[in-house]
C-alpha positions as protocol buffer text, in pm:
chain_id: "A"
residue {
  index: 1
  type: UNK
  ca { x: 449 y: 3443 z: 9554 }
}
residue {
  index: 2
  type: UNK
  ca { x: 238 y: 3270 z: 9797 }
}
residue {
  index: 3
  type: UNK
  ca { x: 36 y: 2999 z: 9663 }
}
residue {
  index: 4
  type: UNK
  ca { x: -180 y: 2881 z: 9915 }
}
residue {
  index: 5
  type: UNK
  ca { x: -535 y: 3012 z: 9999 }
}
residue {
  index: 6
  type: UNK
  ca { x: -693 y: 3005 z: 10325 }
}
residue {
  index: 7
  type: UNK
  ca { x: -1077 y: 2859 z: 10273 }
}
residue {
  index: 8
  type: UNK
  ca { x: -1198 y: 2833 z: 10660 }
}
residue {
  index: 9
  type: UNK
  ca { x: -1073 y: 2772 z: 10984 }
}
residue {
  index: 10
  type: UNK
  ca { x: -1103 y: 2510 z: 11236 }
}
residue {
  index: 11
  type: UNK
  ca { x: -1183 y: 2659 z: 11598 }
}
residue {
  index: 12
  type: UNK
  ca { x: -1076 y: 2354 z: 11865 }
}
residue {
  index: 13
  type: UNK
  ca { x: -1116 y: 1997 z: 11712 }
}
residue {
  index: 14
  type: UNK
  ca { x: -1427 y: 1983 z: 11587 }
}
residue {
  index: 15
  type: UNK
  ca { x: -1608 y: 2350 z: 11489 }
}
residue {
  index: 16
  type: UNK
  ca { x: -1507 y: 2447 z: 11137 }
}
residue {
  index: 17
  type: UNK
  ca { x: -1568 y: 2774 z: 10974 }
}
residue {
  index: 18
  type: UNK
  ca { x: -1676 y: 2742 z: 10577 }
}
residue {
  index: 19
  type: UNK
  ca { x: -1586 y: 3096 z: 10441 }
}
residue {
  index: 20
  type: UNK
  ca { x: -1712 y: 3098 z: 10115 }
}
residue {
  index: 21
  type: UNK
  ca { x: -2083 y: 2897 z: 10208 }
}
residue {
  index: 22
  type: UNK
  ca { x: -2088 y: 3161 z: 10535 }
}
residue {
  index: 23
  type: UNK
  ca { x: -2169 y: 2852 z: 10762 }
}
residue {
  index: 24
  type: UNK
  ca { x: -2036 y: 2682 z: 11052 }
}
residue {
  index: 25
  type: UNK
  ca { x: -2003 y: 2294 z: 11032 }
}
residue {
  index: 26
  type: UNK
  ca { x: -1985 y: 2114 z: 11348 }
}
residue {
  index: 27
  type: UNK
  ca { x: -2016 y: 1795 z: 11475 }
}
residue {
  index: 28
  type: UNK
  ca { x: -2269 y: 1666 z: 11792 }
}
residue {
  index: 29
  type: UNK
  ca { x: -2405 y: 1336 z: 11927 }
}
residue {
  index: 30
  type: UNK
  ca { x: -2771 y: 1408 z: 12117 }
}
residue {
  index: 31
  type: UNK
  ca { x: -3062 y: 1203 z: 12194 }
}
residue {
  index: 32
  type: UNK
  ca { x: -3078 y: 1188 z: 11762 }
}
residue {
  index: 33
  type: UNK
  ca { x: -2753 y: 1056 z: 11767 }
}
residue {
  index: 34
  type: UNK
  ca { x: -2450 y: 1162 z: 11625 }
}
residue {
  index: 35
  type: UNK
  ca { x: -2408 y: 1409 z: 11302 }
}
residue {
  index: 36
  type: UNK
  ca { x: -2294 y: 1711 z: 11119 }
}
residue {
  index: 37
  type: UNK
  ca { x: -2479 y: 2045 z: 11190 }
}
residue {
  index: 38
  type: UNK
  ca { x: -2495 y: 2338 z: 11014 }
}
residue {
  index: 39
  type: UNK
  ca { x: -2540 y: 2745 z: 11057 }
}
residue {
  index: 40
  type: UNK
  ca { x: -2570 y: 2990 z: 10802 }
}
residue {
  index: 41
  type: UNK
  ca { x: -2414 y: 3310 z: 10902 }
}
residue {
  index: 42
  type: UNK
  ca { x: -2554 y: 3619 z: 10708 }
}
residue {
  index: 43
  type: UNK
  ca { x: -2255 y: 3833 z: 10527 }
}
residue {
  index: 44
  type: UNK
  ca { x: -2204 y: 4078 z: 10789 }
}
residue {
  index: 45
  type: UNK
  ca { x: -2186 y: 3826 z: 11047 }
}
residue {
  index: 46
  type: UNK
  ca { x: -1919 y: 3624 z: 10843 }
}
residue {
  index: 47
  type: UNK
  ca { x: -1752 y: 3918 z: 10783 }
}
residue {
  index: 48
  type: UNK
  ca { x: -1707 y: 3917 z: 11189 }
}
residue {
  index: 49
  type: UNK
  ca { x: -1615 y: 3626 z: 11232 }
}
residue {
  index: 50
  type: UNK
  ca { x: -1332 y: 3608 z: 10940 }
}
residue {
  index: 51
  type: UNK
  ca { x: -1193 y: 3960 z: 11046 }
}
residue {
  index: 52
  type: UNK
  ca { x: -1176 y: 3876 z: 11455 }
}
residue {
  index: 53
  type: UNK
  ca { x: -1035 y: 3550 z: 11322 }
}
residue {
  index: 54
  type: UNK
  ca { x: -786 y: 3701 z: 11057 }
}
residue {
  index: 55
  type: UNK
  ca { x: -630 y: 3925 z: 11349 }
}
residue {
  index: 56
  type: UNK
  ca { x: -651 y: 3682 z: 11661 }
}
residue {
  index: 57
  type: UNK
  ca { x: -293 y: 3752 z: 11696 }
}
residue {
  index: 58
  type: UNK
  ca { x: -325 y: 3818 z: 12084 }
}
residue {
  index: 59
  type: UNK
  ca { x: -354 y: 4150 z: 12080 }
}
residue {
  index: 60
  type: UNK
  ca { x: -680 y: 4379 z: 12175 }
}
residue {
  index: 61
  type: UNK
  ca { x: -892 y: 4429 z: 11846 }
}
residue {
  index: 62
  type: UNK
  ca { x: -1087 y: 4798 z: 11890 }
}
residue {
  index: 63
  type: UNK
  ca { x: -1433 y: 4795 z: 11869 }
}
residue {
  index: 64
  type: UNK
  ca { x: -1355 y: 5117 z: 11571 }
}
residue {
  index: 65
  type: UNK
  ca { x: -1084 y: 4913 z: 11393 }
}
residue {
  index: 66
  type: UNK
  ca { x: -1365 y: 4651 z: 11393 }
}
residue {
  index: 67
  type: UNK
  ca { x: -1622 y: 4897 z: 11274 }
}
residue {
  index: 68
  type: UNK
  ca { x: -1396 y: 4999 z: 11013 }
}
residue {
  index: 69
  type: UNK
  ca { x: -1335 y: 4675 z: 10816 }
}
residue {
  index: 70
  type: UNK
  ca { x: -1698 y: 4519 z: 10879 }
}
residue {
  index: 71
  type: UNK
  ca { x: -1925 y: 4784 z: 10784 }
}
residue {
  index: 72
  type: UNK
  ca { x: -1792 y: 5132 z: 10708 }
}
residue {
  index: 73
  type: UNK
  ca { x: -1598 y: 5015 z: 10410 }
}
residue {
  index: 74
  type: UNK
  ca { x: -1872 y: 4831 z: 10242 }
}
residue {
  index: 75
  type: UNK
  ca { x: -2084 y: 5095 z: 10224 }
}
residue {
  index: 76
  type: UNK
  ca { x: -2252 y: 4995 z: 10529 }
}
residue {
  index: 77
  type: UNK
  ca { x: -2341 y: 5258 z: 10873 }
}
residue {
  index: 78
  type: UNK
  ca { x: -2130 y: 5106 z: 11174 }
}
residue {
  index: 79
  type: UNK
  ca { x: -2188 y: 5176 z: 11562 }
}
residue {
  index: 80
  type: UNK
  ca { x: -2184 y: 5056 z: 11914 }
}
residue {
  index: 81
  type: UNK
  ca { x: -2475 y: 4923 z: 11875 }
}
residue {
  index: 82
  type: UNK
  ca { x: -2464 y: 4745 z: 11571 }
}
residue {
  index: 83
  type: UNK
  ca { x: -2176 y: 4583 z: 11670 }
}
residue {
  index: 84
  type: UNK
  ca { x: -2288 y: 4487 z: 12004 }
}
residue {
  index: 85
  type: UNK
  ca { x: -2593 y: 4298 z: 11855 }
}
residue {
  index: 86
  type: UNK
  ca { x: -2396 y: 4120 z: 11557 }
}
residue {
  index: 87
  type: UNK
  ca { x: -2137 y: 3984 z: 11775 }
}
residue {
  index: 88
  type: UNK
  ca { x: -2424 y: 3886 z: 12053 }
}
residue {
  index: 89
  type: UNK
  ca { x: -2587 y: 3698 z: 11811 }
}
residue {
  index: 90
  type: UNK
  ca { x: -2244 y: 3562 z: 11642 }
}
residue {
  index: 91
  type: UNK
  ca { x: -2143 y: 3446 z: 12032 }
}
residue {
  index: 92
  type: UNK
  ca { x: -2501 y: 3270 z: 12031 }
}
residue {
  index: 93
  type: UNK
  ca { x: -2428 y: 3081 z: 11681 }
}
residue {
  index: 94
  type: UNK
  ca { x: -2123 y: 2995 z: 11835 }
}
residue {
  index: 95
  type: UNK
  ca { x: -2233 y: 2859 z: 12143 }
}
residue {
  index: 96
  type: UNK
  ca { x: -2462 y: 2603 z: 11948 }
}
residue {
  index: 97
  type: UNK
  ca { x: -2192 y: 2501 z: 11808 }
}
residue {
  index: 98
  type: UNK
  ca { x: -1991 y: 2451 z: 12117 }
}
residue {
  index: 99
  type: UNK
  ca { x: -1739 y: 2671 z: 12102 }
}
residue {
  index: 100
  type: UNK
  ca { x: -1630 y: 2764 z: 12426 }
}
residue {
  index: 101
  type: UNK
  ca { x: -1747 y: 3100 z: 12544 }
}
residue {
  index: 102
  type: UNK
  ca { x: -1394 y: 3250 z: 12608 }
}
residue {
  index: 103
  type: UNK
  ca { x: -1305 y: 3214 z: 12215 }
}
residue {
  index: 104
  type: UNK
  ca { x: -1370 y: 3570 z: 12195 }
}
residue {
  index: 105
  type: UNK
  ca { x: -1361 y: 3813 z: 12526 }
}
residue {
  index: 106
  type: UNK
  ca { x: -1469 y: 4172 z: 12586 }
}
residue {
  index: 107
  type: UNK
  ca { x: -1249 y: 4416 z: 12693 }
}
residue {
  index: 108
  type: UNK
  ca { x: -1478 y: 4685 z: 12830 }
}
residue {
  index: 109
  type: UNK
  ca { x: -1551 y: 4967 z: 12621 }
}
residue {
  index: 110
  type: UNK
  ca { x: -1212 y: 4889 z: 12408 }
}
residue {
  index: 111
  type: UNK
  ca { x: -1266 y: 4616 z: 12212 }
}
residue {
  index: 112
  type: UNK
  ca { x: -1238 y: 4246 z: 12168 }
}
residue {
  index: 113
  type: UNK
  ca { x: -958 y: 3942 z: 12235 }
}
residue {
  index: 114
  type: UNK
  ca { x: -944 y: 3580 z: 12070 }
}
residue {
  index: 115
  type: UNK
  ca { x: -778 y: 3306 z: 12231 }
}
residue {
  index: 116
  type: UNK
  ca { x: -577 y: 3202 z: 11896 }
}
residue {
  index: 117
  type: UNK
  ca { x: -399 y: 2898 z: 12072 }
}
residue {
  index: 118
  type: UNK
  ca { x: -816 y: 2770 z: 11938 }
}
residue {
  index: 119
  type: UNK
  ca { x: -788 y: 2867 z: 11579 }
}
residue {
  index: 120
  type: UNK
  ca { x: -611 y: 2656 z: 11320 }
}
residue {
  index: 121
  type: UNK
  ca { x: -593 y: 2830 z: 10964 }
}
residue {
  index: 122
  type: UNK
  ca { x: -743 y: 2583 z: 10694 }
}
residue {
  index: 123
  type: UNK
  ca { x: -546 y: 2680 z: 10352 }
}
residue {
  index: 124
  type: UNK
  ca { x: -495 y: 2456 z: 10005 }
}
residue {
  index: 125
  type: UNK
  ca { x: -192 y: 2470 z: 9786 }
}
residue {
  index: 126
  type: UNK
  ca { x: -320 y: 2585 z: 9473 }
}
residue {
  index: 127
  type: UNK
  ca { x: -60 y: 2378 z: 9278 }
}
residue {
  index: 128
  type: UNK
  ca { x: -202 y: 2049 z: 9385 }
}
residue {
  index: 129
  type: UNK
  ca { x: -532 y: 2164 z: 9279 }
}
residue {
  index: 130
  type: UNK
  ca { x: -615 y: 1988 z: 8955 }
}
C-alpha cells in the first residue's frame, strides 16, 4: 500500500501549487521588495490545473478527455468554450506568477501538452506524520 500523499506541486523553482487551499504561492522581488504572493484559484480552475498536472506525462491531453474529468463528472455542463475561457484565465494566473508561458501548449483543435521536465510532485509520508 502506498503511503504517501501528494499535497501540491512545485512548477520550476519557485511557483508552488497548494491543492487543498486552491492557491498558487510564489515568490517575487519588485519595487515593494521581495515576498510571497498568493492566488486563489476557484474549484473548477484547480480542478484544471491538478488534472493537466496529474497527466503531464508527455503525451497530448484531449480537450474531451479534459472535459470529461473537469466538469461533466461533477455534475457540471462542459464545452469548447468553457474550456477555452478557464484555461485562458488559468494561463493568466499563471503568468503572474511567472510561470513560463510554454508550461502548457495548445495543440490546435486537439488538446493540450505540459512540459513535465517543470513539474515536481510535492507528496508526505504519512508515517512520519505525527
Amino acid at each position: 500500500m502506498d503511503e504517501t500523499s501528494r499535497f501540491g506541486y512545485r512548477i520550476k523553482n519557485d511557483v508552488y501549487i497548494d491543492i487543498s487551499h486552491r492557491r498558487i504561492i510564489f515568490f517575487s522581488s519588485d519595487k515593494s521588495g521581495n515576498g510571497i504572493h498568493m492566488l486563489a484559484l476557484r474549484k473548477t480552475m484547480m480542478r484544471l490545473l491538478v488534472y493537466l498536472l496529474e497527466n503531464a506525462n508527455d503525451r497530448l491531453i484531449t480537450d474531451d478527455e479534459i472535459m470529461q474529468n473537469v466538469w461533466d463528472i461533477y455534475g457540471l455542463s462542459s464545452s469548447n468554450q468553457r474550456l477555452w475561457q478557464v484555461m485562458r484565465d488559468l494561463k493568466k494566473k499563471l503568468s503572474i506568477a511567472g510561470v513560463p508561458d510554454d508550461l502548457i501548449t495548445r495543440a490546435e483543435r486537439k488538446g493540450y501538452h505540459l512540459k513535465q521536465k517543470m513539474i515536481i510532485t510535492l507528496q508526505y509520508d504519512r508515517n512520519q506524520v505525527n
